[in-house]
PDB file with SEQRES, HELIX, SHEET and CRYST1 records, atoms N, CA, C and O in Angstrom:
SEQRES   1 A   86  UNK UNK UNK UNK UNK UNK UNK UNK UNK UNK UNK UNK UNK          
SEQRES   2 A   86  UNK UNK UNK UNK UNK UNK UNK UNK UNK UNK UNK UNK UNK          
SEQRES   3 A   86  UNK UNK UNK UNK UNK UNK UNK UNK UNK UNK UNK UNK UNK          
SEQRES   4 A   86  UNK UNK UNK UNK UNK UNK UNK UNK UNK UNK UNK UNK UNK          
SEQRES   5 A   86  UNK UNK UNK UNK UNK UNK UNK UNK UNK UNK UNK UNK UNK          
SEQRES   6 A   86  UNK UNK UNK UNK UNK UNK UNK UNK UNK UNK UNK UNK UNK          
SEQRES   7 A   86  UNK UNK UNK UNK UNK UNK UNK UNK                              
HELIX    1 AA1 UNK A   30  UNK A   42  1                                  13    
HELIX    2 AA2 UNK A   49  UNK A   54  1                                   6    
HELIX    3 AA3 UNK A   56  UNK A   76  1                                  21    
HELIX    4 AA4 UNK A   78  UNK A   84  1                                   7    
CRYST1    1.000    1.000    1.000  90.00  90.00  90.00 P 1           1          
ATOM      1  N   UNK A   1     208.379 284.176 189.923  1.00  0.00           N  
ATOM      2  CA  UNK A   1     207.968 282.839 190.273  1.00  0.00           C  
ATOM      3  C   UNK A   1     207.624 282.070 189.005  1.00  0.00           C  
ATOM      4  O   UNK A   1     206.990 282.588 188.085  1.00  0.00           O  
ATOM      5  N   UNK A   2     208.102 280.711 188.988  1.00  0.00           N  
ATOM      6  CA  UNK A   2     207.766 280.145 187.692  1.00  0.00           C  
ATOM      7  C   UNK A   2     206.000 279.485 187.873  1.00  0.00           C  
ATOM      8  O   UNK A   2     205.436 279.059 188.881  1.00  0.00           O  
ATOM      9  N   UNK A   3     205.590 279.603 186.715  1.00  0.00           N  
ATOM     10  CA  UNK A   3     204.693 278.661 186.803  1.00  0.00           C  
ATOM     11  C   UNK A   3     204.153 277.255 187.192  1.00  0.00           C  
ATOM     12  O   UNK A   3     203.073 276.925 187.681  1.00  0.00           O  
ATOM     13  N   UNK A   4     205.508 276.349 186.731  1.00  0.00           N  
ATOM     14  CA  UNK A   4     205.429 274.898 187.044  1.00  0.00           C  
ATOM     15  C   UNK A   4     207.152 274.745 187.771  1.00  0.00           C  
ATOM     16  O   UNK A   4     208.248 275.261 187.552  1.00  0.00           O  
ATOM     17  N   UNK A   5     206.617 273.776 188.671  1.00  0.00           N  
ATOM     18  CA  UNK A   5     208.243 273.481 189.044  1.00  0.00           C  
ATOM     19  C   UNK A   5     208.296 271.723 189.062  1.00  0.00           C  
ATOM     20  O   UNK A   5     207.374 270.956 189.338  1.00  0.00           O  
ATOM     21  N   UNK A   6     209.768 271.384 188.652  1.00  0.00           N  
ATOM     22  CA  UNK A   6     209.569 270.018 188.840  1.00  0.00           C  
ATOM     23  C   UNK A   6     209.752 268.960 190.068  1.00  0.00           C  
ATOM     24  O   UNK A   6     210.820 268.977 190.680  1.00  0.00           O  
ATOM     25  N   UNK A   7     209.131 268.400 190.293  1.00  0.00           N  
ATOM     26  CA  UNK A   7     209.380 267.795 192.100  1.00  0.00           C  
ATOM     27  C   UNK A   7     209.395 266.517 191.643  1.00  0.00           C  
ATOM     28  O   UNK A   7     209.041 265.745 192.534  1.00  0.00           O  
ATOM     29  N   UNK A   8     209.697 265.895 190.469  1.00  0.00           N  
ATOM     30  CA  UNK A   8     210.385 264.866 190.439  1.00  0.00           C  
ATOM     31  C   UNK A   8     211.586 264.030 191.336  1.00  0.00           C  
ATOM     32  O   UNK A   8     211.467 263.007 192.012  1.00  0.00           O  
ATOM     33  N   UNK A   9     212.698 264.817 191.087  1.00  0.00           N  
ATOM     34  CA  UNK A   9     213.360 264.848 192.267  1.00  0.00           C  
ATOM     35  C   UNK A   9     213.284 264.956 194.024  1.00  0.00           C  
ATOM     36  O   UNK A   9     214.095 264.608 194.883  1.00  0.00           O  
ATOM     37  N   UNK A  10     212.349 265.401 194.088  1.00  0.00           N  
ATOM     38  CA  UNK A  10     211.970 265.479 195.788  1.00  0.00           C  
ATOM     39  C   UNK A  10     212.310 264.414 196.198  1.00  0.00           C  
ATOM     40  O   UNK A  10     212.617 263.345 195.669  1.00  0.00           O  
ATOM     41  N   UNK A  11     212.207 264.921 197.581  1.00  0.00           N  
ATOM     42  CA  UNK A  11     212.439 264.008 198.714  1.00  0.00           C  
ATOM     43  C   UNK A  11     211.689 264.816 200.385  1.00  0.00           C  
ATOM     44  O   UNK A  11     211.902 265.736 201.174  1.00  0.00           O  
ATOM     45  N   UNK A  12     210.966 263.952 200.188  1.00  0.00           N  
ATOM     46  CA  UNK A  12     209.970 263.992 202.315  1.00  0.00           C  
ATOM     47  C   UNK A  12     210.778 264.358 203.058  1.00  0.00           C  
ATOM     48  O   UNK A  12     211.668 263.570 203.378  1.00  0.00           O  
ATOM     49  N   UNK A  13     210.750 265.818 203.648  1.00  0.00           N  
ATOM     50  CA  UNK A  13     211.223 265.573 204.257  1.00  0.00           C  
ATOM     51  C   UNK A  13     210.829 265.048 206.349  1.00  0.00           C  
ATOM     52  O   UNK A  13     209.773 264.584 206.779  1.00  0.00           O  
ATOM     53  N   UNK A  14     211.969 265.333 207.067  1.00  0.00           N  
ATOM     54  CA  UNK A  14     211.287 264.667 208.438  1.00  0.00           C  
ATOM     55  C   UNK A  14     209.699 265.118 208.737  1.00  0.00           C  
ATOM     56  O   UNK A  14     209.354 266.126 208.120  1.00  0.00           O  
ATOM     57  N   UNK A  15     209.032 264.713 209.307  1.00  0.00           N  
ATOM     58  CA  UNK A  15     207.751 265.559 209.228  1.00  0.00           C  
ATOM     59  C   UNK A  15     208.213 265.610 210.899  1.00  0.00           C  
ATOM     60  O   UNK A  15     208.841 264.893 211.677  1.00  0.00           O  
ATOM     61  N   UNK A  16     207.403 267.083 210.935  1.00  0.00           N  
ATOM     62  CA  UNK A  16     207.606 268.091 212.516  1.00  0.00           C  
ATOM     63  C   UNK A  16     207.090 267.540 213.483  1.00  0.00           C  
ATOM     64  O   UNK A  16     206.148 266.749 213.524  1.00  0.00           O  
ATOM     65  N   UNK A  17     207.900 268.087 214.511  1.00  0.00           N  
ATOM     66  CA  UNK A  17     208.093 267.543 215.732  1.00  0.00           C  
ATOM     67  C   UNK A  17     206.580 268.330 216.418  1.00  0.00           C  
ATOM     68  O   UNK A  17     206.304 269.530 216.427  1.00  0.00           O  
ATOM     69  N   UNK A  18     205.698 267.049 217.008  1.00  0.00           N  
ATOM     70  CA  UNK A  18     204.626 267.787 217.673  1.00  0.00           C  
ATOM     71  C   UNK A  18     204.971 268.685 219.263  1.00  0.00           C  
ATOM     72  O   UNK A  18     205.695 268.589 220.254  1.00  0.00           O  
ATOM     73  N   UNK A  19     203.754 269.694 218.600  1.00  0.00           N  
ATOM     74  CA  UNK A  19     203.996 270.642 220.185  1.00  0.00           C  
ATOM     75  C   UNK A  19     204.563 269.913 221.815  1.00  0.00           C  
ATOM     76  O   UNK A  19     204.129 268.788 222.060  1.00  0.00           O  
ATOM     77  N   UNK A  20     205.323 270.448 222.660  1.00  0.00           N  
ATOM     78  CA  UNK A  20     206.040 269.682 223.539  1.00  0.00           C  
ATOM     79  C   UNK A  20     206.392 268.089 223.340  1.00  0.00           C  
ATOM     80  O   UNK A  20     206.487 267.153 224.133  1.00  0.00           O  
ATOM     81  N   UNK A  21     206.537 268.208 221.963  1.00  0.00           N  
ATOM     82  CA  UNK A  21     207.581 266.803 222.274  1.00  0.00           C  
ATOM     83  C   UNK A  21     208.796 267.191 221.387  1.00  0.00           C  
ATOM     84  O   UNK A  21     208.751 268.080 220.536  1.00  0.00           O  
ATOM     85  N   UNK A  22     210.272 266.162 221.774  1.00  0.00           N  
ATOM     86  CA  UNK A  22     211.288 266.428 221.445  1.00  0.00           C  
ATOM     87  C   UNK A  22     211.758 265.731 220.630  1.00  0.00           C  
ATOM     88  O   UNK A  22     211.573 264.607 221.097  1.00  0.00           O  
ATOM     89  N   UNK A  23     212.419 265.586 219.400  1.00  0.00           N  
ATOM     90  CA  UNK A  23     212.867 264.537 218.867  1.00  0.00           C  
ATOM     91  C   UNK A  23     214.485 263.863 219.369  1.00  0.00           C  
ATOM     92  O   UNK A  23     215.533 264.494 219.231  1.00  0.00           O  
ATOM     93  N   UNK A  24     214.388 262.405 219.986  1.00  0.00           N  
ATOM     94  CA  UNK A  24     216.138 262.409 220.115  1.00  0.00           C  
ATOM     95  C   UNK A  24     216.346 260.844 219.594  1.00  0.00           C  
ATOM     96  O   UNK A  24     215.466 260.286 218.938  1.00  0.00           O  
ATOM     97  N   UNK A  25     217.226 260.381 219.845  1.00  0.00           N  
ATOM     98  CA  UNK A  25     217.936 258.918 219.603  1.00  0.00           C  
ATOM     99  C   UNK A  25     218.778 258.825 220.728  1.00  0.00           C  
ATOM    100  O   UNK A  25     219.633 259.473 221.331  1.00  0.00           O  
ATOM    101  N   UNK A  26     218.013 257.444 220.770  1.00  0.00           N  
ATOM    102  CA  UNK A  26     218.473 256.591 222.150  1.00  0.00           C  
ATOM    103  C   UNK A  26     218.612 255.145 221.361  1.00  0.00           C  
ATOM    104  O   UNK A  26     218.326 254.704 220.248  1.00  0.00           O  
ATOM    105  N   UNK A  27     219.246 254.639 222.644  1.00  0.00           N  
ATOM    106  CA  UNK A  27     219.860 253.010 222.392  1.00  0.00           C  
ATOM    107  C   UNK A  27     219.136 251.904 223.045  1.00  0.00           C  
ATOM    108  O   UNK A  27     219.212 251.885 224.274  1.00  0.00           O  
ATOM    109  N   UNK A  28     218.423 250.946 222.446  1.00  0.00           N  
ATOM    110  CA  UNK A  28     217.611 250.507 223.252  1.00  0.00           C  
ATOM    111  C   UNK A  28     218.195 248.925 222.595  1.00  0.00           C  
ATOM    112  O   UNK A  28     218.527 248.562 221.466  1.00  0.00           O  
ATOM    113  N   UNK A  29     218.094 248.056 224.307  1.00  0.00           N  
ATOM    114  CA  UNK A  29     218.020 246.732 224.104  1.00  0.00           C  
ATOM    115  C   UNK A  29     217.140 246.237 222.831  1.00  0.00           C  
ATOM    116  O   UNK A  29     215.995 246.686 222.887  1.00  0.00           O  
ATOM    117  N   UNK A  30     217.404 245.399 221.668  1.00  0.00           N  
ATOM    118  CA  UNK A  30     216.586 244.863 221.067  1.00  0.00           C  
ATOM    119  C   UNK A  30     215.421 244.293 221.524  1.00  0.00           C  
ATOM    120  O   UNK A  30     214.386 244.834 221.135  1.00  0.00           O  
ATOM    121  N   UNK A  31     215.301 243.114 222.423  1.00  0.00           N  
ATOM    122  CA  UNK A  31     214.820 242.461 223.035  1.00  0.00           C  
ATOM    123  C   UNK A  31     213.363 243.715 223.717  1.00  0.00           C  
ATOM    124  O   UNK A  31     212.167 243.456 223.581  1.00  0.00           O  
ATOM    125  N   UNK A  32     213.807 244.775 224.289  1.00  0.00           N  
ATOM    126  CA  UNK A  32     213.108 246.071 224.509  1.00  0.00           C  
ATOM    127  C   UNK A  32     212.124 246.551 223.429  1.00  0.00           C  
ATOM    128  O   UNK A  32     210.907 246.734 223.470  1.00  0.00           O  
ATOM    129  N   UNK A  33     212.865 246.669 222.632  1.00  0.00           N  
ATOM    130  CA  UNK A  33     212.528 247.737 221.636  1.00  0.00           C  
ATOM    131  C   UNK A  33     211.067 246.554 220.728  1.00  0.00           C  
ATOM    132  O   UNK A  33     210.013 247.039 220.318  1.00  0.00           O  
ATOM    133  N   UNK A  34     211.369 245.272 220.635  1.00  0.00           N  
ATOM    134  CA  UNK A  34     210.755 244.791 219.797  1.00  0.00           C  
ATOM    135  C   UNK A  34     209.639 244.240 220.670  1.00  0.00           C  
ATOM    136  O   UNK A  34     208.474 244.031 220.331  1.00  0.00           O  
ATOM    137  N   UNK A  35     210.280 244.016 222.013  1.00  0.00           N  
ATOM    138  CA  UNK A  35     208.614 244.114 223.011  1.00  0.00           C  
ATOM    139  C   UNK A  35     207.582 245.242 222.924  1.00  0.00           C  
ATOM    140  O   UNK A  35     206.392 245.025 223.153  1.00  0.00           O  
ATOM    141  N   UNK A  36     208.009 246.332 222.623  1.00  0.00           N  
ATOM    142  CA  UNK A  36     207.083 247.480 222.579  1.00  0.00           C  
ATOM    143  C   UNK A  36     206.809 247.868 221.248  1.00  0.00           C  
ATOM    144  O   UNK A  36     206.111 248.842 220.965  1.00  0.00           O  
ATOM    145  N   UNK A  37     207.431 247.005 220.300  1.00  0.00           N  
ATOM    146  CA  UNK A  37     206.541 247.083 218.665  1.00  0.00           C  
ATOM    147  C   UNK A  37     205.943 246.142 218.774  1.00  0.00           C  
ATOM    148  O   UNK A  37     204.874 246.348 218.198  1.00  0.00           O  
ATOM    149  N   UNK A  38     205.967 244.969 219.264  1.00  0.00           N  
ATOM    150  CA  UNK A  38     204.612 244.291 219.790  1.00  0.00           C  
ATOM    151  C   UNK A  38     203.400 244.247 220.164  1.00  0.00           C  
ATOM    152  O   UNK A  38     202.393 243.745 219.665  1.00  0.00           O  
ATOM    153  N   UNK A  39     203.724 245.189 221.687  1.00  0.00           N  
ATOM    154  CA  UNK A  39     202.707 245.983 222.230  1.00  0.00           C  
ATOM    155  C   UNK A  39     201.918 246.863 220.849  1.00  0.00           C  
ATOM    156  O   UNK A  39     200.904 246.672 220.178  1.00  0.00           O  
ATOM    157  N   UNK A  40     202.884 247.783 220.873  1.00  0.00           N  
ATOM    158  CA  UNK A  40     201.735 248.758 219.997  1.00  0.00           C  
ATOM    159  C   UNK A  40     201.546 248.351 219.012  1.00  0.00           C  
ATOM    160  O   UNK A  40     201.040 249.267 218.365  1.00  0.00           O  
ATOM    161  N   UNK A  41     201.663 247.140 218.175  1.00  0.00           N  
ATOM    162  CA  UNK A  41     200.832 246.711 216.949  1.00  0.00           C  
ATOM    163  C   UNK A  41     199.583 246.358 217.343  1.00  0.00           C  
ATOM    164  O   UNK A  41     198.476 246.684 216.914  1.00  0.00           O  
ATOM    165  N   UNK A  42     200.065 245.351 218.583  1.00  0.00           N  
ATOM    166  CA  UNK A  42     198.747 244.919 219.064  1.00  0.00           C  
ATOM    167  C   UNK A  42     197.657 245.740 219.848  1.00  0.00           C  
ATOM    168  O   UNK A  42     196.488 245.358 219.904  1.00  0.00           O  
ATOM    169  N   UNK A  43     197.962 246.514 220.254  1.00  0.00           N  
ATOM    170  CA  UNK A  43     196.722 247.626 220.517  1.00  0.00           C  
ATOM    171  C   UNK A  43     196.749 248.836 219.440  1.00  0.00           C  
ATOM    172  O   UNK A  43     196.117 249.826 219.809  1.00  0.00           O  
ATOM    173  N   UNK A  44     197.403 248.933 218.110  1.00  0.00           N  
ATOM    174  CA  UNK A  44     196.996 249.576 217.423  1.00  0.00           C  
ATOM    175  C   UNK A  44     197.553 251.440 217.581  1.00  0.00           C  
ATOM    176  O   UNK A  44     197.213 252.544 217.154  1.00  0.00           O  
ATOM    177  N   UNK A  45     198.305 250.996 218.232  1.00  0.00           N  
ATOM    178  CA  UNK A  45     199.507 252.503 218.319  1.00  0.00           C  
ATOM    179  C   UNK A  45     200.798 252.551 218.122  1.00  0.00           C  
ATOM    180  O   UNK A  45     201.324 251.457 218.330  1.00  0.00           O  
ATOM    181  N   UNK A  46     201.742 253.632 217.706  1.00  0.00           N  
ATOM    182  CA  UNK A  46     203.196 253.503 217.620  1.00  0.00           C  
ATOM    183  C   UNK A  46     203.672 253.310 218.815  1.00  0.00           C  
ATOM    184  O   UNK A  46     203.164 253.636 219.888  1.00  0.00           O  
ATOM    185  N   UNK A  47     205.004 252.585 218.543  1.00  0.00           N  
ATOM    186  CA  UNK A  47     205.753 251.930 219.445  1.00  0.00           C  
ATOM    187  C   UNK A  47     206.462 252.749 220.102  1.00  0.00           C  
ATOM    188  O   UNK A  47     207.246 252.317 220.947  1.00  0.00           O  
ATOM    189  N   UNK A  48     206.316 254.373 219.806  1.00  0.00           N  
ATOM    190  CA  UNK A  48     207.174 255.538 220.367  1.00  0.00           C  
ATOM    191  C   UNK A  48     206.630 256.034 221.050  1.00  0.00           C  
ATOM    192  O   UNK A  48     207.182 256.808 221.831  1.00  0.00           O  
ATOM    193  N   UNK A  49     204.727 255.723 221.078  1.00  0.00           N  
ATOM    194  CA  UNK A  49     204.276 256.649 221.836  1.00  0.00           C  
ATOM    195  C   UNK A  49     203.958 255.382 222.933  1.00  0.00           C  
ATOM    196  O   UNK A  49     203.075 255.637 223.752  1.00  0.00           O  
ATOM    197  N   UNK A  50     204.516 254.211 223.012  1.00  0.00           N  
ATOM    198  CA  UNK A  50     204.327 253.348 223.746  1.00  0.00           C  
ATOM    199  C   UNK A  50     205.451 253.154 224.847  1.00  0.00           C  
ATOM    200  O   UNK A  50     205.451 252.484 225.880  1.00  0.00           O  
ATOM    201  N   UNK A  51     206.205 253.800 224.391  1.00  0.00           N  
ATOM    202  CA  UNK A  51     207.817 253.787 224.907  1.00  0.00           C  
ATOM    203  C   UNK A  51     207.295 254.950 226.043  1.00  0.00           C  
ATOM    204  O   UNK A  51     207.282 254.867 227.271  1.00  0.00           O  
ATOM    205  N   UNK A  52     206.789 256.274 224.984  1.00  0.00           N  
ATOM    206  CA  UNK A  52     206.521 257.154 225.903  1.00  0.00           C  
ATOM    207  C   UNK A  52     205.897 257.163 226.961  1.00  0.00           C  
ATOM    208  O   UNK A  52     206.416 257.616 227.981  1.00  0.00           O  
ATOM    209  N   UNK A  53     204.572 256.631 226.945  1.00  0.00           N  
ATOM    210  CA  UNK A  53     203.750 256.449 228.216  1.00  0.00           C  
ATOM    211  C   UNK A  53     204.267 255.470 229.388  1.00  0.00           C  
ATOM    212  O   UNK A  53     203.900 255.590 230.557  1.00  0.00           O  
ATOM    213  N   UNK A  54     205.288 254.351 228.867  1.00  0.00           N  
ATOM    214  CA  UNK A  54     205.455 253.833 229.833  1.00  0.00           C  
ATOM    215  C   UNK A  54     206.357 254.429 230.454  1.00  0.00           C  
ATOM    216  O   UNK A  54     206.335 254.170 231.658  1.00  0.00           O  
ATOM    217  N   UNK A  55     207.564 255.490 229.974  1.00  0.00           N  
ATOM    218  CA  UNK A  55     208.175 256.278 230.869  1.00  0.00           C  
ATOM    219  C   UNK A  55     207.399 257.261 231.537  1.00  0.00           C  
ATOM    220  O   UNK A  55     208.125 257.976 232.228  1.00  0.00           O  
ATOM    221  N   UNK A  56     206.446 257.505 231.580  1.00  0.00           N  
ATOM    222  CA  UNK A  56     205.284 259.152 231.732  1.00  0.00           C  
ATOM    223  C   UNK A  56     204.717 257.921 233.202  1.00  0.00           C  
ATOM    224  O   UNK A  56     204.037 258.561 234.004  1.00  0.00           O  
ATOM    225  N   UNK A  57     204.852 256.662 233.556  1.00  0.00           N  
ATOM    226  CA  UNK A  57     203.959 256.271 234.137  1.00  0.00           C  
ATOM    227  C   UNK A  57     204.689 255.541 234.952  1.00  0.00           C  
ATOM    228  O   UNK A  57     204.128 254.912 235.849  1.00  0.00           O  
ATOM    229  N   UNK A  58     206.662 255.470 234.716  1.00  0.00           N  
ATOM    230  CA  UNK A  58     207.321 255.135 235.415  1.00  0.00           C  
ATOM    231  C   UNK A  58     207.599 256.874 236.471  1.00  0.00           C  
ATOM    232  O   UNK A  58     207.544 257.096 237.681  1.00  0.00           O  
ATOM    233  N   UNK A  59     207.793 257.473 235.676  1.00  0.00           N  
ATOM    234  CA  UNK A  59     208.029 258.607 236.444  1.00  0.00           C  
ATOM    235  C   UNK A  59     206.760 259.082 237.771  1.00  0.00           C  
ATOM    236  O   UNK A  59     207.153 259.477 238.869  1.00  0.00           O  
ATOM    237  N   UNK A  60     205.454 258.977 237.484  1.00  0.00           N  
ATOM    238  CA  UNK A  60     204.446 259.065 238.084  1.00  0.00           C  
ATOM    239  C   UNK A  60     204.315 257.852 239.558  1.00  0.00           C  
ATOM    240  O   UNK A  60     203.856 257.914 240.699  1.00  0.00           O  
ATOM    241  N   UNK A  61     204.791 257.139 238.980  1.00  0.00           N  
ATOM    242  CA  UNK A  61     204.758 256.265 240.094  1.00  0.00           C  
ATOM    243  C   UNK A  61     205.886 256.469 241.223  1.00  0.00           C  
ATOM    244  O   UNK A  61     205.657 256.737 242.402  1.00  0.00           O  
ATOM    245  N   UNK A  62     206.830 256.335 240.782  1.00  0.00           N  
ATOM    246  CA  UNK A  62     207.689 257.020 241.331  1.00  0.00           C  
ATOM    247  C   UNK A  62     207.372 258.870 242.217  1.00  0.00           C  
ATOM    248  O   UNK A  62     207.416 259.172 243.410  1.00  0.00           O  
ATOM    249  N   UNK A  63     207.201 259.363 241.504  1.00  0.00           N  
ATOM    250  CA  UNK A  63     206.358 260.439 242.653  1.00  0.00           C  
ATOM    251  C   UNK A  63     205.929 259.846 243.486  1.00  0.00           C  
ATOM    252  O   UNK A  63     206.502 259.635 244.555  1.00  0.00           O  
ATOM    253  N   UNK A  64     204.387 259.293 243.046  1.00  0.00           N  
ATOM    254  CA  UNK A  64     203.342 258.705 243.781  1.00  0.00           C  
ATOM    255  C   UNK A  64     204.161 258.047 245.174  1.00  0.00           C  
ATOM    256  O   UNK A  64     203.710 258.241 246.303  1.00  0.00           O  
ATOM    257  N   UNK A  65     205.311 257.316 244.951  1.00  0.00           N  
ATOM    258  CA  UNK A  65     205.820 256.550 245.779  1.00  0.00           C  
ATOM    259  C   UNK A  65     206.726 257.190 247.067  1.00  0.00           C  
ATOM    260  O   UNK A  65     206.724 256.815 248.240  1.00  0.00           O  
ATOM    261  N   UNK A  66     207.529 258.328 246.413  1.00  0.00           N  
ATOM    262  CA  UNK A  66     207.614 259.121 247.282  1.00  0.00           C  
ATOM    263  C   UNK A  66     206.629 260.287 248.139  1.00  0.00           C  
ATOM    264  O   UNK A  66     206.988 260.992 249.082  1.00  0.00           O  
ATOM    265  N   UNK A  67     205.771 260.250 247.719  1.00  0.00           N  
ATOM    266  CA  UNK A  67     204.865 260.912 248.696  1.00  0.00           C  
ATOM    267  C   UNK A  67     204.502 259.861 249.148  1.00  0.00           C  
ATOM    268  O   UNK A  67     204.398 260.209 250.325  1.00  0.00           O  
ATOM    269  N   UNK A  68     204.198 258.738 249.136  1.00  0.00           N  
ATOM    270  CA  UNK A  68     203.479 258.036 250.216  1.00  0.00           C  
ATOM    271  C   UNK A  68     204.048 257.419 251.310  1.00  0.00           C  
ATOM    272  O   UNK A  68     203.407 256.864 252.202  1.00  0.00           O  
ATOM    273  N   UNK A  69     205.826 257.556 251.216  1.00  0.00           N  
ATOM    274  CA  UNK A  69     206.881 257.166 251.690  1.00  0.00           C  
ATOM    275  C   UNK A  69     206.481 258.646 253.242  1.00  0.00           C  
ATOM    276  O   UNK A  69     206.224 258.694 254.445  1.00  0.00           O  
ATOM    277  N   UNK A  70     206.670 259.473 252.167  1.00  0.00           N  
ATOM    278  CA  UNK A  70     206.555 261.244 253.144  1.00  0.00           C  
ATOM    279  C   UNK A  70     205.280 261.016 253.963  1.00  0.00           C  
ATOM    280  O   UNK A  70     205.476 261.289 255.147  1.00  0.00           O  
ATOM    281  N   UNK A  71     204.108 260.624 253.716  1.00  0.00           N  
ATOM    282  CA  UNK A  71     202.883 260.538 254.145  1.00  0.00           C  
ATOM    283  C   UNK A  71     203.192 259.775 255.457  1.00  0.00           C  
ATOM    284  O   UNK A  71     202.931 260.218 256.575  1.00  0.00           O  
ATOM    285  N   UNK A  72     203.811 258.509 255.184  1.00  0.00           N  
ATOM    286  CA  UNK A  72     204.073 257.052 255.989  1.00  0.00           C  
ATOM    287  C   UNK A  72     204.614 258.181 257.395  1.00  0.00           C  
ATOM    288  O   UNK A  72     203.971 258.667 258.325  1.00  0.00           O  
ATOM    289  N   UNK A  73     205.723 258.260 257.095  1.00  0.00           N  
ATOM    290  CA  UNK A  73     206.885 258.794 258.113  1.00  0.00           C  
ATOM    291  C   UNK A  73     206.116 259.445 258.871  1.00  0.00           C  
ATOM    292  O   UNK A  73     205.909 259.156 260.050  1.00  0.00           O  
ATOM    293  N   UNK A  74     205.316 260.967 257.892  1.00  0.00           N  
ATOM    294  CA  UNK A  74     205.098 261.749 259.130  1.00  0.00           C  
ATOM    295  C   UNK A  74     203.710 261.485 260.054  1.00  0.00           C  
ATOM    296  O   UNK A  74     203.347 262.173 261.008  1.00  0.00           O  
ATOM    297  N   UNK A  75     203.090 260.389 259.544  1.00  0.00           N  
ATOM    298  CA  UNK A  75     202.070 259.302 260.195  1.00  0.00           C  
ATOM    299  C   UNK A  75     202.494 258.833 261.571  1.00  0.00           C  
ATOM    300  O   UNK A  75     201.940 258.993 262.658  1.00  0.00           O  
ATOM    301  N   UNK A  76     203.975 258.015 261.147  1.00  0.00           N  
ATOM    302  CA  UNK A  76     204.503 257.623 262.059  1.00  0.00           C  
ATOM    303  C   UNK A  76     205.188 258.097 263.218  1.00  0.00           C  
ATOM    304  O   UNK A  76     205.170 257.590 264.340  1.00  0.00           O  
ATOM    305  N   UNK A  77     205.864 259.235 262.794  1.00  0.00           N  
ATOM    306  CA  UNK A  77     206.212 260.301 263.741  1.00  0.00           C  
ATOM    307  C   UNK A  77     205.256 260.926 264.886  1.00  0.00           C  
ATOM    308  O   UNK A  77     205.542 261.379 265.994  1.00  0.00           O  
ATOM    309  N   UNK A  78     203.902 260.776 264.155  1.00  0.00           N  
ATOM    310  CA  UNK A  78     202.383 262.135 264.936  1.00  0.00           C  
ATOM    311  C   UNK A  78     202.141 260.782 265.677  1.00  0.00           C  
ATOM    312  O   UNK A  78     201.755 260.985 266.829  1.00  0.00           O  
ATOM    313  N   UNK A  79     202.256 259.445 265.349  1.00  0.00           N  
ATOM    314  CA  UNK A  79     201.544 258.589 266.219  1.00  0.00           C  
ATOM    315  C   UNK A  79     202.508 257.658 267.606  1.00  0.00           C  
ATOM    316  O   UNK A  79     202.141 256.894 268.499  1.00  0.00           O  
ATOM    317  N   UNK A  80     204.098 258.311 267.112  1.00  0.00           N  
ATOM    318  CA  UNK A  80     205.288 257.710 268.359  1.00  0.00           C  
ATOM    319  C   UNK A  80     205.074 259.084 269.048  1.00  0.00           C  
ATOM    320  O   UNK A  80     205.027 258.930 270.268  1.00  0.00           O  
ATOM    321  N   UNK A  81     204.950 260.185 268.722  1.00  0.00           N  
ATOM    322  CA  UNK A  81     204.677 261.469 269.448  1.00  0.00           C  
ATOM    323  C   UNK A  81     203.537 261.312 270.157  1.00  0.00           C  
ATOM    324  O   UNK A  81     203.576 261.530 271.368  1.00  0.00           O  
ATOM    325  N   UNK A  82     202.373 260.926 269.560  1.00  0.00           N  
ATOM    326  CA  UNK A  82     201.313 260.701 270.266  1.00  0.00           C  
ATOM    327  C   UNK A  82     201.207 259.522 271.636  1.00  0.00           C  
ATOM    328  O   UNK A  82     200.580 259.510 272.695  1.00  0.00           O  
ATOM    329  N   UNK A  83     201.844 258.908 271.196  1.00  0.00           N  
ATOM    330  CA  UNK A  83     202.244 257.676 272.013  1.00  0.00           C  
ATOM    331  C   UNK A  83     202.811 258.131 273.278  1.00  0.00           C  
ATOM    332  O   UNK A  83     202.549 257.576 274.345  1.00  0.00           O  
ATOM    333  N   UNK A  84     203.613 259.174 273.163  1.00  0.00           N  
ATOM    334  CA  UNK A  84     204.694 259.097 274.140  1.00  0.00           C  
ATOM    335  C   UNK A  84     203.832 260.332 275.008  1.00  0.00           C  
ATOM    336  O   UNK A  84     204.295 260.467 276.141  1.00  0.00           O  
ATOM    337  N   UNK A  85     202.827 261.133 274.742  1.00  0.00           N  
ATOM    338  CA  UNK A  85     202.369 262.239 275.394  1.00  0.00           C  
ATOM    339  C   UNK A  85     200.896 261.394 275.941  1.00  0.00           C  
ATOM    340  O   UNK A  85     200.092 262.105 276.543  1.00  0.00           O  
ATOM    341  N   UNK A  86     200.700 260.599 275.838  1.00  0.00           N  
ATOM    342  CA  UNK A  86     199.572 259.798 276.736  1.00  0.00           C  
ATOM    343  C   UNK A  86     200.242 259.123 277.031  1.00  0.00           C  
ATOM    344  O   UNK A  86     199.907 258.209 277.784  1.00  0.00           O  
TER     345      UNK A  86                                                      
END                                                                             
């Protein structure tokens, strides 16, 4: 091992991908992309992890929405059943 090495030359490299997250490239409307560097300047976070949550909260809702769809129905079902046995 040498003593000194020169890192003049260097170069950064990517810095690592945090635990469960993935790194990819996607294509995003401008108009998109620069609404949500907006956002997160103005509350003081990256615009990736702004991207992120709002997909984490499109997906959630979406659940949310189908169970309450499932909830509705079988509401409706126990109460035309109920209906029809009185």
């Amino acid at each position: 091992m040498r003593k000194e090495y020169d890192f003049g030359g260097a170069r950064r490299g990517a810095p690592a991908a945090q635990k469960g997250k993935s790194r990819i490239t996607i294509l995003l409307d401008k108009d998109i992309l620069e609404a949500f560097r907006g956002r997160a300047k103005s509350g003081g976070r990256g615009y990736q992890t702004a991207i992120n949550q709002a997909l984490r909260e499109y997906l959630e809702r979406e659940h949310l929405e189908s169970a309450l769809r499932r909830v509705l129905r079988e509401e409706l079902e126990e109460g035309a059943l109920s209906g029809l046995a009185g």
